[in-house]
C-alpha positions as CSV (number, residue, x, y, z in Angstrom):
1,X,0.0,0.0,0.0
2,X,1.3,3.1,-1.1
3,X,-0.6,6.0,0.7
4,X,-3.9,5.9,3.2
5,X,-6.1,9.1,3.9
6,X,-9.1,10.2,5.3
7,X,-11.8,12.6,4.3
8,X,-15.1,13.0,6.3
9,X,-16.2,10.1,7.2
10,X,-14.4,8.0,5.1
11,X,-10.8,6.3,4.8
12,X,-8.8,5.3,1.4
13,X,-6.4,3.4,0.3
14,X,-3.9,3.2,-3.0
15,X,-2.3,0.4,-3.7
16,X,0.0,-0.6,-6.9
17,X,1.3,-3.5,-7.8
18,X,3.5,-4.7,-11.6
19,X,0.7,-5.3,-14.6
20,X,-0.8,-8.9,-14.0
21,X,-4.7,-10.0,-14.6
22,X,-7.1,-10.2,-12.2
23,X,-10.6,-11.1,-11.7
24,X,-13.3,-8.8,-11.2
25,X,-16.1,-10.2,-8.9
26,X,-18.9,-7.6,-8.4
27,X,-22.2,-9.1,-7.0
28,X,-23.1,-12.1,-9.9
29,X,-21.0,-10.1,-12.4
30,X,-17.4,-12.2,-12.6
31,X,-14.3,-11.0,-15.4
32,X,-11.1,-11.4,-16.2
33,X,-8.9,-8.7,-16.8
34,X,-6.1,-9.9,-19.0
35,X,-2.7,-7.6,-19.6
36,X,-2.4,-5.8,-22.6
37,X,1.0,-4.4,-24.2
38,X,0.1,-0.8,-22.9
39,X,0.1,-1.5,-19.1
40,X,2.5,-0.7,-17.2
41,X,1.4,-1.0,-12.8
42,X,-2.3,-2.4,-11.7
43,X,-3.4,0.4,-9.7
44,X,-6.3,-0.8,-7.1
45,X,-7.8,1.7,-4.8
46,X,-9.8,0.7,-1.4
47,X,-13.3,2.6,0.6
48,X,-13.7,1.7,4.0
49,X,-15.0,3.0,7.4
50,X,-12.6,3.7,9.7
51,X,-14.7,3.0,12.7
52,X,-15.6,-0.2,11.6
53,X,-13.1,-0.9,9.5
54,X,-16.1,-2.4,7.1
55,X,-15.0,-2.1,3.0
56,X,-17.2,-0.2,1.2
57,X,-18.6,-2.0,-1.9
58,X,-19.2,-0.1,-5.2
59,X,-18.4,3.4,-4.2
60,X,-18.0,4.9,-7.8
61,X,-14.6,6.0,-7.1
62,X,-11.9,7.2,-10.4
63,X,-8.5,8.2,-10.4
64,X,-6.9,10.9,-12.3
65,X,-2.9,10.1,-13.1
66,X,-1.0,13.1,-13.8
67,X,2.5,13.6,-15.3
68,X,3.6,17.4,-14.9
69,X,0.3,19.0,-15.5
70,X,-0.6,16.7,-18.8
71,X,-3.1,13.9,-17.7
72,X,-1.9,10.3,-18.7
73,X,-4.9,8.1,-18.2
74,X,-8.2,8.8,-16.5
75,X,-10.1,5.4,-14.7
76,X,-13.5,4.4,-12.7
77,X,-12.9,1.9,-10.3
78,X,-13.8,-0.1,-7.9
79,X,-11.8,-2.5,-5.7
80,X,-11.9,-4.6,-2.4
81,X,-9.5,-6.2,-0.9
């Protein structure tokens, strides 16, 4: 885990890890995510609460990556550890 923080109520995580596929299991739903030639890092973000340290599912969260002030790549997600 690279960084935790909290705002409001709310606590988050980033986490980063080198490009490998993954399965995405939301509710019935179930994917796999396979690597293509342009990744680079898998990038997995975390919701929770930190009072009782409960995971928030499906909180619509995206992340913005920057480099300088031109944006490289712009993502929803939503992960759980």
């Amino acid at each position: 885990m690279s960084e935790m923080a909290k705002q409001g109520d709310y606590a988050f995580g980033l986490m980063y890890s080198y490009a490998h596929r993954f399965w995405n299991i939301n509710g019935d739903s179930v994917s796999l995510t396979e690597i293509t030639d342009e990744d680079d890092v898998h990038l997995m973000a975390s919701v929770w609460d930190p009072e009782t340290m409960t995971v928030l599912p499906d909180t619509g969260l995206s992340a913005e990556i920057y480099q300088g002030d031109s944006l490289v790549t712009q993502e929803g997600c939503v992960e759980s550890p």
